[in-house]
C-alpha positions as CSV (number, residue, x, y, z in Angstrom):
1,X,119.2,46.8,152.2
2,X,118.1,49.7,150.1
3,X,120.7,51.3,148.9
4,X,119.4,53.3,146.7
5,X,117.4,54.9,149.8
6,X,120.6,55.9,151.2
7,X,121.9,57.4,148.1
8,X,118.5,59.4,147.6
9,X,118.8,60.5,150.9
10,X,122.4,61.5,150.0
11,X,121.3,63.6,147.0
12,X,117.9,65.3,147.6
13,X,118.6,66.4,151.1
14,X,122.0,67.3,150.7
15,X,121.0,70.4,152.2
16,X,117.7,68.9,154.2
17,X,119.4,65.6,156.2
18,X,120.8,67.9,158.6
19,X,118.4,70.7,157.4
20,X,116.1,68.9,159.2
21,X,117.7,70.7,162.5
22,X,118.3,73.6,160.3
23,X,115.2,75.9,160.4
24,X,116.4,79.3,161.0
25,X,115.9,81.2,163.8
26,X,113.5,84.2,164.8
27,X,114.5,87.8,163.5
28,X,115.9,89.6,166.9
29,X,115.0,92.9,167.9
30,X,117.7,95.6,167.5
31,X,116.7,97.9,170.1
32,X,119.8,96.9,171.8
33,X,122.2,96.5,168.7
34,X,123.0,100.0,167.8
35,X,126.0,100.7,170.0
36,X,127.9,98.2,167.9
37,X,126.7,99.8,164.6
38,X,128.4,101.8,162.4
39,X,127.1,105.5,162.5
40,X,127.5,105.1,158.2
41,X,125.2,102.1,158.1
42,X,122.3,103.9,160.5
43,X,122.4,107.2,158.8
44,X,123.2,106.9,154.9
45,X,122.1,104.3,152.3
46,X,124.5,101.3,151.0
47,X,124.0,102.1,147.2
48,X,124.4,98.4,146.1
49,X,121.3,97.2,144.8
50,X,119.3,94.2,145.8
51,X,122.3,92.8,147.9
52,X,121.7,90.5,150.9
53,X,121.6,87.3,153.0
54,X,124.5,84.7,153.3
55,X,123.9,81.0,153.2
56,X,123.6,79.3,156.4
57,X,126.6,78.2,158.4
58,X,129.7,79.0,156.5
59,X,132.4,77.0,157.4
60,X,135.7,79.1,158.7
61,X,134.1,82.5,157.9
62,X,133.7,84.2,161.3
63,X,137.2,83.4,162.6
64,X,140.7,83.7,161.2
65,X,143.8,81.0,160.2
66,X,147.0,82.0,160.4
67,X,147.9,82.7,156.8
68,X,151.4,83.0,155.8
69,X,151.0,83.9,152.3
70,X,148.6,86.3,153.0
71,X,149.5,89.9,151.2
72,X,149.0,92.9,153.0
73,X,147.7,95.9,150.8
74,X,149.0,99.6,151.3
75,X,146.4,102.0,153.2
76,X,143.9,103.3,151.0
77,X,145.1,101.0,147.7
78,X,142.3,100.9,145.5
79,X,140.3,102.8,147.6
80,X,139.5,105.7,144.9
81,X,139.2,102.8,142.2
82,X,136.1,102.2,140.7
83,X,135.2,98.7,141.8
84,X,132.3,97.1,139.8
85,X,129.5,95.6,141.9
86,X,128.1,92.3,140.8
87,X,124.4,92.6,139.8
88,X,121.7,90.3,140.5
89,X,121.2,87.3,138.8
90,X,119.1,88.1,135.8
91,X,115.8,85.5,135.0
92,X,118.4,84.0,131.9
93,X,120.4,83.3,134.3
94,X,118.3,81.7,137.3
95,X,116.6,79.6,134.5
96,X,120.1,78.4,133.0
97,X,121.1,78.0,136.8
98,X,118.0,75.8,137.7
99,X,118.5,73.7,134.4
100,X,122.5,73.0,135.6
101,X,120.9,71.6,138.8
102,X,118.1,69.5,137.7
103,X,120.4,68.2,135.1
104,X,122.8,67.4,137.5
105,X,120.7,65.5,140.5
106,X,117.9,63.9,138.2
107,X,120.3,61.5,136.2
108,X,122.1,60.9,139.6
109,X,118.7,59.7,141.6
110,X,118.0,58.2,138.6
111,X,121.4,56.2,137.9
112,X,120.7,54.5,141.6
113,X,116.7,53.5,141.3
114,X,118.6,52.3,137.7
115,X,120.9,49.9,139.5
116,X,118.3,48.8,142.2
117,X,115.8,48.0,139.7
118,X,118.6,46.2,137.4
119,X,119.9,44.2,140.2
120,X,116.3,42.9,141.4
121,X,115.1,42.1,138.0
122,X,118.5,39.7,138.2
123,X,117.6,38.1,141.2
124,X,114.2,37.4,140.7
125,X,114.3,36.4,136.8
126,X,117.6,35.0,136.4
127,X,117.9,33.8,140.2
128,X,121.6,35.5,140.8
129,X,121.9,36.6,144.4
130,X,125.0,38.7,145.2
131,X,127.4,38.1,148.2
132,X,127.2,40.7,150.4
133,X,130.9,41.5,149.3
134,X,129.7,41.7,145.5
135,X,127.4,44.0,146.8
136,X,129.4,46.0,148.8
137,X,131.7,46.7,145.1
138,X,128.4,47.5,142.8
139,X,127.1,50.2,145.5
140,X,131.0,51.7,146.2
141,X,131.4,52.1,142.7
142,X,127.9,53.8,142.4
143,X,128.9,55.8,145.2
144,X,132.0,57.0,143.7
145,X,130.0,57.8,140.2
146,X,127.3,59.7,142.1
147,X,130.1,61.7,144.5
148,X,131.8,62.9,141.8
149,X,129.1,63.8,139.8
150,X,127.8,65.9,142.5
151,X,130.6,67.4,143.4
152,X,131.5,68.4,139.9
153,X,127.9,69.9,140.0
154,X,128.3,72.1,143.2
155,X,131.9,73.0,142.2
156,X,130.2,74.9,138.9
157,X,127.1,76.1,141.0
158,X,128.8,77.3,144.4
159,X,125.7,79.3,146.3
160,X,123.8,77.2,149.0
161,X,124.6,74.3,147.5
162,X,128.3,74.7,148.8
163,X,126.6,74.5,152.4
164,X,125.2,71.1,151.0
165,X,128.8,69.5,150.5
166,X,129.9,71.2,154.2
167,X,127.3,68.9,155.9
168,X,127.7,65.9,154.1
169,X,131.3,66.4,154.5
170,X,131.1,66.8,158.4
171,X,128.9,63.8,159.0
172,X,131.1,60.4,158.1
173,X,128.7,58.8,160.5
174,X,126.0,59.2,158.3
175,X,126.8,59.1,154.8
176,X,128.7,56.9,152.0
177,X,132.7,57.5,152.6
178,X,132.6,58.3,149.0
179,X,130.5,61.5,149.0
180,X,132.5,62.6,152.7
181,X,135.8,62.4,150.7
182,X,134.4,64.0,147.2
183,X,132.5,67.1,149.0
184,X,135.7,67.8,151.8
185,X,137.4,69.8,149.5
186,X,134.4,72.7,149.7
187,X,135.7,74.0,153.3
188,X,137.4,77.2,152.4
189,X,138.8,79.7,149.7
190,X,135.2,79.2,147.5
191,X,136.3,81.4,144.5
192,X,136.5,84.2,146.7
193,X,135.8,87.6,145.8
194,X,138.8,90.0,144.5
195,X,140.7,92.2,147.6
196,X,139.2,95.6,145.6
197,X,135.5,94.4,145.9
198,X,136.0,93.3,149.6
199,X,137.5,96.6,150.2
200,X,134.9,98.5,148.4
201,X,132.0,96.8,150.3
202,X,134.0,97.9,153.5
203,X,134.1,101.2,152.3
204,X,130.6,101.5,151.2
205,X,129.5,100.1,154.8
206,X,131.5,101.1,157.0
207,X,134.0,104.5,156.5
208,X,132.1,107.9,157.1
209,X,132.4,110.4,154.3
210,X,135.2,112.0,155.8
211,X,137.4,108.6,156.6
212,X,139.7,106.9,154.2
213,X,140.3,103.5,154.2
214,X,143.8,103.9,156.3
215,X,141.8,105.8,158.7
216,X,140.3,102.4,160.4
217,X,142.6,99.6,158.9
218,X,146.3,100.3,158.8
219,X,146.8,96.9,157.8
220,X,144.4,94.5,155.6
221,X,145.5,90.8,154.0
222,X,144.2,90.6,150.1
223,X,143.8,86.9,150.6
224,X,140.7,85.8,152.5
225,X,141.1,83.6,155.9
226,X,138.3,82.1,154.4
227,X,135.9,82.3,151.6
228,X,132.9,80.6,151.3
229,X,129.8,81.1,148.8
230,X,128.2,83.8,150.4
231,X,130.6,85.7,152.8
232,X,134.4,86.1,153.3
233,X,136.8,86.8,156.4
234,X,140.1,89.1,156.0
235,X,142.9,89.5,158.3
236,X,143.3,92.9,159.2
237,X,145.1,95.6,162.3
238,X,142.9,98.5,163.4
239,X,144.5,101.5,163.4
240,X,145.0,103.6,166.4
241,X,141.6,105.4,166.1
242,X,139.8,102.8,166.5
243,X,141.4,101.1,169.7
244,X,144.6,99.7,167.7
245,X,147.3,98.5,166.9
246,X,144.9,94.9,167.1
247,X,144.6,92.4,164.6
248,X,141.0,91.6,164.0
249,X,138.8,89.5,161.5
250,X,136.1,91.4,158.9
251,X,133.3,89.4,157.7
252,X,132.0,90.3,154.4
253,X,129.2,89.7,152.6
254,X,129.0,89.4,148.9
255,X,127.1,91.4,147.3
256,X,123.9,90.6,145.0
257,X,123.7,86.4,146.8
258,X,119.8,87.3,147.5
259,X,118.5,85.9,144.3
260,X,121.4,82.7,143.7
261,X,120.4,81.7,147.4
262,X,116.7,82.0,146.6
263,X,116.6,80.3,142.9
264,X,118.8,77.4,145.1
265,X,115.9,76.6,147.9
266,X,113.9,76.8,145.3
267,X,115.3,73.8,143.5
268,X,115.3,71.9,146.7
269,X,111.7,72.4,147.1
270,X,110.9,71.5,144.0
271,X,112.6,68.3,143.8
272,X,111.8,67.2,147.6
273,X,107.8,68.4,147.2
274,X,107.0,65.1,144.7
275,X,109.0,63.0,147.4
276,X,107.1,63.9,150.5
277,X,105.7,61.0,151.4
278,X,108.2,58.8,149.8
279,X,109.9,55.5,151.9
280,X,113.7,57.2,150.4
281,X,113.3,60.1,152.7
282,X,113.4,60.0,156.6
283,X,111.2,63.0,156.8
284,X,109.5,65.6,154.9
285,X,112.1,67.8,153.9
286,X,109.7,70.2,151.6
287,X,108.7,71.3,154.4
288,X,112.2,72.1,156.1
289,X,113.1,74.0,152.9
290,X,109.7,76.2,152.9
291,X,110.3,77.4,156.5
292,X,114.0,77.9,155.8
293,X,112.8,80.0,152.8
294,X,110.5,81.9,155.1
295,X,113.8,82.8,157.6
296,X,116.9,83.0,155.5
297,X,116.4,86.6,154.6
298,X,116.9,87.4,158.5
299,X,119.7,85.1,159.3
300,X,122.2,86.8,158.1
301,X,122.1,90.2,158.7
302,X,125.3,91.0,160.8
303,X,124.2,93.4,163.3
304,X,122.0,90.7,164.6
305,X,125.1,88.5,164.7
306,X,127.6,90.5,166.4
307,X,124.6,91.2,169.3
308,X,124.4,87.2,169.7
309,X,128.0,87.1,170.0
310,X,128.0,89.2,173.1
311,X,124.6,87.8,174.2
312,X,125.9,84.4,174.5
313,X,129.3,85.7,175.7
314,X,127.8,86.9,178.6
315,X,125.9,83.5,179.0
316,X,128.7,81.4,179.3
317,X,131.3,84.1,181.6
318,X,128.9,84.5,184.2
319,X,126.9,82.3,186.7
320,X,123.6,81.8,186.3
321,X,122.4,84.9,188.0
322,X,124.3,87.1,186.0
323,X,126.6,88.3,188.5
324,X,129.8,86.0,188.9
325,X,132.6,85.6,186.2
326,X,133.2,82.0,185.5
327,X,135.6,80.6,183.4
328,X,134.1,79.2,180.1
329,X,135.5,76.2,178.2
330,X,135.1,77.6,175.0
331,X,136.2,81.2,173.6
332,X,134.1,83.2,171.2
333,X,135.1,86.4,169.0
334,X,133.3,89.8,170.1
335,X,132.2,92.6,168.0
336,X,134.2,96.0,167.8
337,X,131.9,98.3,168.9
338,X,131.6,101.0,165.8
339,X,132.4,99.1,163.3
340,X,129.5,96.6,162.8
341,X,127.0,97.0,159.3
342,X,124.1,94.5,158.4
343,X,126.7,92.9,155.7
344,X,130.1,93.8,157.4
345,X,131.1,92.5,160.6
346,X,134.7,93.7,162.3
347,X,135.5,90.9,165.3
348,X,138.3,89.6,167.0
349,X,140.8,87.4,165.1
350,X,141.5,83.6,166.7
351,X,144.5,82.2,165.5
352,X,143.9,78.7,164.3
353,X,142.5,75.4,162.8
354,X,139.3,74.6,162.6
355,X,138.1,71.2,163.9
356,X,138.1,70.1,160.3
357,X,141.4,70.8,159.4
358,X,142.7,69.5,163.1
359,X,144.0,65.8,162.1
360,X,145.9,67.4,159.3
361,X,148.0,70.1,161.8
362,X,148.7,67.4,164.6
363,X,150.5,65.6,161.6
364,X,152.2,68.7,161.0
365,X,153.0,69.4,164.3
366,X,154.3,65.8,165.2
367,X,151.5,64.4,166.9
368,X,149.8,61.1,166.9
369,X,145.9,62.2,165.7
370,X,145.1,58.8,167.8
371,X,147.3,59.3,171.0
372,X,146.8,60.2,173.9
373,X,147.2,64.0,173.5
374,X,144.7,64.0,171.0
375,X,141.8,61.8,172.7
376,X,142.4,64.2,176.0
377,X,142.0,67.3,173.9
378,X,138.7,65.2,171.9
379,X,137.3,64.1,175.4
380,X,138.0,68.1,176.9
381,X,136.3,69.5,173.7
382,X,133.4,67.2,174.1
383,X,133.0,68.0,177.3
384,X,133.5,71.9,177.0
385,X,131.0,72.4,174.1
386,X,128.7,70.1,175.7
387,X,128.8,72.0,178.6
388,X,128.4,75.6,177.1
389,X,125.2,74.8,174.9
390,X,123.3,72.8,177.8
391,X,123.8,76.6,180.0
392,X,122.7,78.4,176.7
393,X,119.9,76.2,175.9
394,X,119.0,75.0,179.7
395,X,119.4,78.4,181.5
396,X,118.1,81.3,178.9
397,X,117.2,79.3,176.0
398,X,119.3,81.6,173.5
399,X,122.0,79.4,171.7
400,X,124.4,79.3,169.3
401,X,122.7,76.8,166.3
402,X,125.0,75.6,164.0
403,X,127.7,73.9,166.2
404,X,129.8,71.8,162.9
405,X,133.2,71.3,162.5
406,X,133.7,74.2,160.9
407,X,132.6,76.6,163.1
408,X,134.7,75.1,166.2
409,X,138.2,76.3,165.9
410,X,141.2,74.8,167.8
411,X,143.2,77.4,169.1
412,X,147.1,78.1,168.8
413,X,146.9,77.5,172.4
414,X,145.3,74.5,172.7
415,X,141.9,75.9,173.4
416,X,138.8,75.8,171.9
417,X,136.8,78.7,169.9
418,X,133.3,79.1,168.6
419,X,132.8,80.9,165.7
420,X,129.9,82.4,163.5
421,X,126.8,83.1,165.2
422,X,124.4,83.9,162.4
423,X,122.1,81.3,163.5
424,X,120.6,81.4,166.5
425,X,117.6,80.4,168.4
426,X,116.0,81.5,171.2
427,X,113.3,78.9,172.7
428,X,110.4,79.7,175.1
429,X,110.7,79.1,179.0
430,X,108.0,76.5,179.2
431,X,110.0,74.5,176.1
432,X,113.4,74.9,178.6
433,X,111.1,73.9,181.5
434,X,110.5,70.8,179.6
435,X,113.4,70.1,178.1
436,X,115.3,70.3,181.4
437,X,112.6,67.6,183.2
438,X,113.6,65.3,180.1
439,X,117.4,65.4,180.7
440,X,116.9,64.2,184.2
441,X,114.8,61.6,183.6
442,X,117.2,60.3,180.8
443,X,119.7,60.8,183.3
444,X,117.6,59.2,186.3
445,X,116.2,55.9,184.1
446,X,117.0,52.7,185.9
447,X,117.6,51.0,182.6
448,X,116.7,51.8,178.9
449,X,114.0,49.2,178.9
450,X,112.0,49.5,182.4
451,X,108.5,50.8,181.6
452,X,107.5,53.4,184.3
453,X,110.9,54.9,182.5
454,X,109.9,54.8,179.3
455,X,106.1,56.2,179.5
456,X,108.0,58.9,182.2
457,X,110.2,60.1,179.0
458,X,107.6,59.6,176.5
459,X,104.8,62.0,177.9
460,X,107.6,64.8,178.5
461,X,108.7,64.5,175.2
462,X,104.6,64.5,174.2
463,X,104.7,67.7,176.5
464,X,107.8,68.9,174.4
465,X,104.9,69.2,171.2
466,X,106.2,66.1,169.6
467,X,103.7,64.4,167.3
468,X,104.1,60.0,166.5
469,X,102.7,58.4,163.8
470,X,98.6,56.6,164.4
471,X,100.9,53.8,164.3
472,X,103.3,53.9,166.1
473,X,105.3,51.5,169.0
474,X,104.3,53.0,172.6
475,X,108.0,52.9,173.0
476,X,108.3,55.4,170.0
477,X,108.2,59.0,171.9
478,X,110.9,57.3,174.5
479,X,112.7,56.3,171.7
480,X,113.1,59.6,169.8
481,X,114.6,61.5,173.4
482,X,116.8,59.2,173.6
483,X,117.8,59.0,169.8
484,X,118.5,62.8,170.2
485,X,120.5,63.5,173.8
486,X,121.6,60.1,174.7
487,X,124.4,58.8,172.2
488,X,125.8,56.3,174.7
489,X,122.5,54.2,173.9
490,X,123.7,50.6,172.2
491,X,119.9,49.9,171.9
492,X,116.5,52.1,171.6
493,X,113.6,50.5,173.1
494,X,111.3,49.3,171.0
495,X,113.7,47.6,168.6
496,X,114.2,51.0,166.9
497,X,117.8,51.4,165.0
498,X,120.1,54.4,165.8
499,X,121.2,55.5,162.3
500,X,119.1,58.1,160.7
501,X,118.6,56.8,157.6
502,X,117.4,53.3,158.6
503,X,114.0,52.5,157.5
504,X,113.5,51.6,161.3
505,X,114.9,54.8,162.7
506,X,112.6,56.2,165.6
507,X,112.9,59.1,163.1
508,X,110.6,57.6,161.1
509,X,107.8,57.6,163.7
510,X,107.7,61.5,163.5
511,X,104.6,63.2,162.1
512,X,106.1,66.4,163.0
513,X,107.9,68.0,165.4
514,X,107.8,71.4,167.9
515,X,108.9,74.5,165.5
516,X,110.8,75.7,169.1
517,X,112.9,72.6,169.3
518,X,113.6,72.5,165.9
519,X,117.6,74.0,166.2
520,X,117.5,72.1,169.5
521,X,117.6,68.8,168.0
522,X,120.2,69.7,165.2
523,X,122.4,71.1,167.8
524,X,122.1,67.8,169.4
525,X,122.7,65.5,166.4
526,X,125.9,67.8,165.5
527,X,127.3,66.8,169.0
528,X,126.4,63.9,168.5
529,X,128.0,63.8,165.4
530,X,131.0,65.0,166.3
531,X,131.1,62.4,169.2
532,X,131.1,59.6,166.5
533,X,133.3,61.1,164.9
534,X,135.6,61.3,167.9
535,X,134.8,57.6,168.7
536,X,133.6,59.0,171.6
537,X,130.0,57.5,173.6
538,X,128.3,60.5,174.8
539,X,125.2,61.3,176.7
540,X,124.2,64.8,176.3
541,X,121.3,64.0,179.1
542,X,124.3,62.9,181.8
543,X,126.6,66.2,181.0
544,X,123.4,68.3,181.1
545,X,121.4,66.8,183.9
546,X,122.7,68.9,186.6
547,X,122.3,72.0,184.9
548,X,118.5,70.5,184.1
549,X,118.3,70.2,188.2
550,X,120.1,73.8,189.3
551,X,117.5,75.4,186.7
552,X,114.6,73.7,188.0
553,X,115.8,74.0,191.9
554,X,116.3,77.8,190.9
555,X,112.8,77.9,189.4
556,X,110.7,76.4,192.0
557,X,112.9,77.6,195.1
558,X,113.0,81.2,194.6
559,X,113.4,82.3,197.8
560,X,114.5,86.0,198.4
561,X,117.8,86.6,200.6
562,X,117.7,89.3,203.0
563,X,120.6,91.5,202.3
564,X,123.6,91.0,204.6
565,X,126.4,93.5,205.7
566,X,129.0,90.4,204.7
567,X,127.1,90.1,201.2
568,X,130.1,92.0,199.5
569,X,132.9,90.2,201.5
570,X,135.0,88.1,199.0
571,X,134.4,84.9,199.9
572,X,136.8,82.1,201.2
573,X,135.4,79.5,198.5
574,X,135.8,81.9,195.6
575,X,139.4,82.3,196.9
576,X,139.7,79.3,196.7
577,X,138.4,78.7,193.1
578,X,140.6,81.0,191.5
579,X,143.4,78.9,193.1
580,X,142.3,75.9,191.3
581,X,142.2,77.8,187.9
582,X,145.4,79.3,189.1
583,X,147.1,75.8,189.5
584,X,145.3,73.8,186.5
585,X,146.4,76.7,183.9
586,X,150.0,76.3,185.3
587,X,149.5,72.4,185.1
588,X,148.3,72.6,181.5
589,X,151.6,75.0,180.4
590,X,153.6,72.7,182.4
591,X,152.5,69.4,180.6
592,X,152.7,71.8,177.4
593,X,156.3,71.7,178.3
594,X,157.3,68.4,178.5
595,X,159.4,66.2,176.2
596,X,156.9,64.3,173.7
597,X,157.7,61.0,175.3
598,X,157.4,62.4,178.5
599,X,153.9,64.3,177.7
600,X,152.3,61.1,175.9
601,X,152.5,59.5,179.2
602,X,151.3,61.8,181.9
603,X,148.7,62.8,179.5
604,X,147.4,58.6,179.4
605,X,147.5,58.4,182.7
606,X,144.9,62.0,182.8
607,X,142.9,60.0,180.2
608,X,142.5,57.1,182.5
609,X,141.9,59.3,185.6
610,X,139.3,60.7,184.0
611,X,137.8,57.7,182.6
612,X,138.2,56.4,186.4
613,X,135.7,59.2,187.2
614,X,133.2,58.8,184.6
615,X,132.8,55.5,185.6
616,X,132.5,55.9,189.4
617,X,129.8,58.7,188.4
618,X,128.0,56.5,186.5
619,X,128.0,53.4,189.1
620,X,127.0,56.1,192.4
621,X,124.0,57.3,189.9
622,X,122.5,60.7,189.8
623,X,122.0,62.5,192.7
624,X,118.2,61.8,194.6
C-alpha cells in the first residue's frame, strides 16, 4: 500500500479532496434581491476599505446554538465608540503568511516520502519485510506526527485553511483517524471577532443615518453562536419596528478576509501545480483551485444568499408545479426582509446542534448514540436530505451545495435544518434531463454486472460531458455513476475499488469532468459521506428515481387541462393528506412522550417496519 499517497492526499488537498466537488457556483442576478436589501446598503457606501468574501462553507455560521453563557449587550452599547477596522493584509505580511504555510506542509509531505523511501530501502537491501501489524504502528505514528503538525499549522494561520480541517474532519470515511481527531476541534468559536467590531459592521451596513443600534435590535448576545474564519453568527431579538419581539440570527462578515483568502488559494495552487500529473493525487486539483479562485469573490456576498434561501424554500414547500404546499423534511432559515447587506445577513434563529456536535448532546440528553432512537432519526435524516436535494437538483436544478455536517442542524425538536446557502448551483435543463435518465437506469439495472446495463449507464454518463482516460476499462463511465449516486454498491464493475483515494478508484479514469455537474457530484459524495458515517447503505439513484420519472413524465407529457368549474374544489385526497400529517405529528409527540424504556422499543420495532419496506421495495423492483 502507499501510504504515503494517502498522506499526500491528506496534506496537499486538504482543501481540494472534497474541493474536487467544490467549484463555486455562478454569480446570480439580483434583479430580484432588492426587497430583502437594506435601503443603507443600496443607497450609501460601506466606508470599510477592501473588505469582502468569506471562505467557503462555514461550519455553524448561518444558524444559531442555544448558548447559555451568551451576554446580552445594552441597546446602543458601543454604538458611538470608535471601533477600529482591521486593514488588509499588507505584502510583509502575505509573504510572512505564505512562508508559515510552505514551512509547515513541505517538511510534512516530505517526512512521509522520508519514511516510504526509508522503509523500501530496508526491504530491498537488508531484506526486512514488516507485518502488516508493524506497519500499521510506523504509519499511525506518522499519522499522528503529520496531524498534529498540521493542525498546529492551521490553528496559527485560520483563513481558508480552517475550511481545510472542517472537511477532513467530516469525512472519517476517507482519511487517517488521526487527522479526523486532530482537525475536529476547528468547528466553532475560530478566534472570533470582538462584540464592538461585529456591532460596528452592523451599523455600518445596515442602520440608516437616522437609526440607532436599539432601533432594530433590542437584544444582541456578545458571544458569537458561531465563529468561523471568515464570518460570524450572533443571537439577537428584533425590536418592534422591525416585526419583533423575534429572536433571529445575524451573519457577519469580517472585514478586510479578501486578501488572507486570496494569498491562501494561492498557496494551494502553488503547491498542487508541480503535482498535477502525479500517481499521490486522485485528480488534478490545480485546476479545482484555479476555478475556485475565479468564483470565490461571488460566493459570498449575502444578498445572493438570503435570495437562495427563499429560492430553494419555495422548491421544497410546494409541488412541482408551484402551486401546492407540501410538507418538507428539512427546515431552512429565511431572510428578514429589510435587513439583508452584501456582508450582513439578518435570518431566523434554529435552536440547536449541528450534526457534528449530535453524538455528544444524545449523551447529554441520556440517549444511546447507537440505539434505536438514534438510527430512526439517522435513517429519517437520510432520507429527508436525500429527498430535498434530488427535487432541487432533479426538478429546477438550483441546489443548496455544500450539504456537511456542519451545515445540517438537529433541531430542539427533533427535526432537521439546513443552514448556509452561500453556495449554490444552478445546472442547465438538458444536464437535469440527463441526470434524471441516469438515476433510473441505476435504479432499473438488472444487476451491477449485466452489459446492455452497463454501456446503458455509461453513454448517459458520456452524454452528462464526462471525459475517461485513452485507456481506460469499457466498464469505467458505468463505474464512475455508480461510484457517485449508488453507495449501496459492494462491487464496481470492472474491478474498480470504492474508496477515493485508491490507486484503482474509477476516480482515476477521469480526464475531466462537466463544469455543470461539478457541485452535483460533491453534493453526492457528502451524502454519501454522511451515509458512511451513519453506517448507513444508501442509493441516491433508488430515493431519487421516482422524482427522475415524475420529471421526465412531466416533460414529455405536457398535456394542457381544460379548465374545470370543480378545479378550485378542495379535494377529498388532499383532505385526506393533511390527515396523515395530522396523525403522524401527533404520533411523533406521542412516542416523544413515552418512558425511555418504553420509547427504545416502539421506536425498534418502527426501524424494523421500515427496513420491512425497503426490502419489499427492492424485491417488487422499480416500477415499468
Amino acid at each position: 500500500m502507499k501510504f504515503w499517497s494517502v498522506a499526500i492526499s491528506t496534506v496537499v488537498s486538504s482543501s481540494a479532496l472534497v474541493t474536487l466537488f467544490n467549484v463555486q457556483s455562478d454569480a446570480f442576478t439580483q434583479s430580484n434581491a432588492f426587497p430583502l436589501v437594506s435601503t443603507k446598503s443600496l443607497n450609501s457606501r460601506n466606508g470599510f476599505g477592501v473588505y469582502s468574501v468569506a471562505s467557503p462553507t462555514e461550519q455553524e455560521v448561518s444558524a444559531g446554538l442555544v448558548n447559555g453563557n451568551a451576554q446580552k449587550s445594552k441597546p446602543g452599547e458601543g454604538q458611538d465608540q470608535d471601533v477600529e477596522f482591521p486593514p488588509p493584509l499588507s505584502s510583509a505580511e502575505r509573504l510572512k503568511r505564505s512562508a508559515k504555510f510552505w514551512t509547515t506542509t513541505v517538511p510534512i509531505i516530505a517526512s512521509y516520502y522520508g519514511k516510504s523511501t526509508e522503509l523500501y530501502m530496508k526491504e530491498k537491501l537488508l531484506g526486512e519485510t514488516l507485518s502488516e501489524e508493524e506497519a500499521k504502528i510506523i504509519w499511525d505514528a506518522q499519522h499522528e506526527d503529520g496531524a498534529t503538525k498540521l493542525a498546529d499549522a492551521i490553528t496559527s494561520l485560520k483563513g481558508f485553511y480552517v475550511k481545510t480541517a472542517q472537511i477532513i474532519a467530516s469525512r472519517q470515511d476517507l482519511f487517517p483517524k488521526q487527522y479526523t481527531d486532530r482537525l475536529s476541534c476547528f468547528t466553532d468559536n475560530v478566534d472570533p471577532m470582538s462584540a464592538e467590531l461585529a456591532k460596528a459592521v452592523i451599523v455600518k451596513e445596515l442602520l440608516n443615518r437616522d437609526e440607532k443600534f436599539e432601533d432594530v435590535f433590542t437584544e444582541f448576545d456578545d458571544i458569537p453562536l458561531g465563529a468561523a474564519s471568515v464570518a460570524q453568527v450572533h443571537r439577537a431579538v428584533l425590536s418592534e419596528k422591525y416585526g419583533g419581539p423575534r429572536e433571529v440570527a445575524i451573519k457577519i462578515q469580517r472585514p478586510s478576509i479578501e486578501s488572507k483568502l486570496m494569498s491562501d488559494i494561492a498557496n494551494l495552487k502553488a503547491i498542487t501545480k508541480p503535482l498535477k500529473e502525479a500517481d499521490a493525487l486522485p485528480l488534478d486539483y490545480y485546476t479545482v483551485f484555479v476555478e475556485l479562485e475565479k468564483q470565490l469573490a461571488d460566493e459570498f456576498d449575502f444578498v445572493a444568499e438570503a435570495v437562495a434561501m427563499d429560492r430553494i424554500y419555495n422548491t421544497i414547500t410546494r409541488s412541482p408545479d408551484g402551486i401546492t404546499p407540501v410538507d418538507s423534511p428539512v427546515v431552512t432559515p429565511r431572510p428578514v426582509p429589510g435587513l439583508v447587506s452584501k456582508r450582513v445577513l439578518v435570518m431566523d434563529y434554529l435552536q440547536g446542534v449541528p450534526l457534528s456536535r449530535a453524538r455528544e448532546e444524545m449523551e447529554k440528553k441520556g440517549i444511546d448514540p447507537d440505539g434505536p432512537e438514534a438510527k430512526l432519526f439517522g435513517r429519517n435524516l437520510l432520507k429527508g436530505l436525500t429527498e430535498v436535494f434530488g427535487r432541487c437538483i432533479l426538478e429546477t436544478g438550483f441546489f443548496h451545495a455544500d450539504p456537511h455536517p456542519g451545515n445540517i442542524f438537529v433541531l430542539d425538536d427533533g427535526t432537521v435544518g439546513l443552514i448556509d446557502f452561500g453556495q449554490v448551483k444552478q445546472i442547465s435543463g438538458r444536464s437535469r434531463e440527463t441526470l434524471a435518465k441516469v438515476m433510473i437506469a441505476l435504479d432499473s439495472r438488472e444487476s451491477d454486472d449485466n452489459p446492455a446495463d452497463l454501456k446503458k449507464i455509461g453513454d448517459l454518463a458520456l452524454e452528462l460531458g464526462v471525459e475517461l482516460n485513452e485507456d481506460a476499462q469499457d466498464e469505467a463511465a458505468a463505474a464512475v455513476g455508480m461510484w457517485l449516486f449508488d453507495g449501496s454498491v459492494e462491487n464496481l464493475p470492472g474491478g474498480y475499488d470504492k474508496g477515493e483515494l485508491s490507486p484503482n478508484s474509477p476516480v482515476k479514469e477521469l480526464k475531466s469532468f462537466p463544469q455543470d455537474l461539478v457541485l452535483v457530484g460533491r453534493s453526492s459524495i457528502l451524502i454519501k459521506g454522511l451515509s458512511n458515517r451513519l453506517n448507513i447503505p444508501w442509493s441516491l439513484a433508488k430515493e431519487w428515481a421516482p422524482i427522475a420519472r415524475k420529471v421526465l413524465d412531466q416533460k414529455y407529457n405536457q398535456t394542457p387541462k381544460a379548465a374545470s368549474v370543480g378545479e378550485n374544489r378542495i379535494r377529498f385526497r388532499d383532505v385526506i393528506g393533511t390527515f396523515k400529517q395530522w396523525g403522524k405529528g401527533k404520533t411523533t409527540s406521542v412516542v416523544k412522550n413515552l418512558p425511555a424504556p418504553i420509547r427504545t422499543r416502539v421506536l425498534a420495532l418502527l426501524i424494523r417496519a421500515q427496513e420491512r419496506r425497503e426490502r419489499k421495495a427492492m424485491e417488487q423492483g422499480p416500477p415499468q
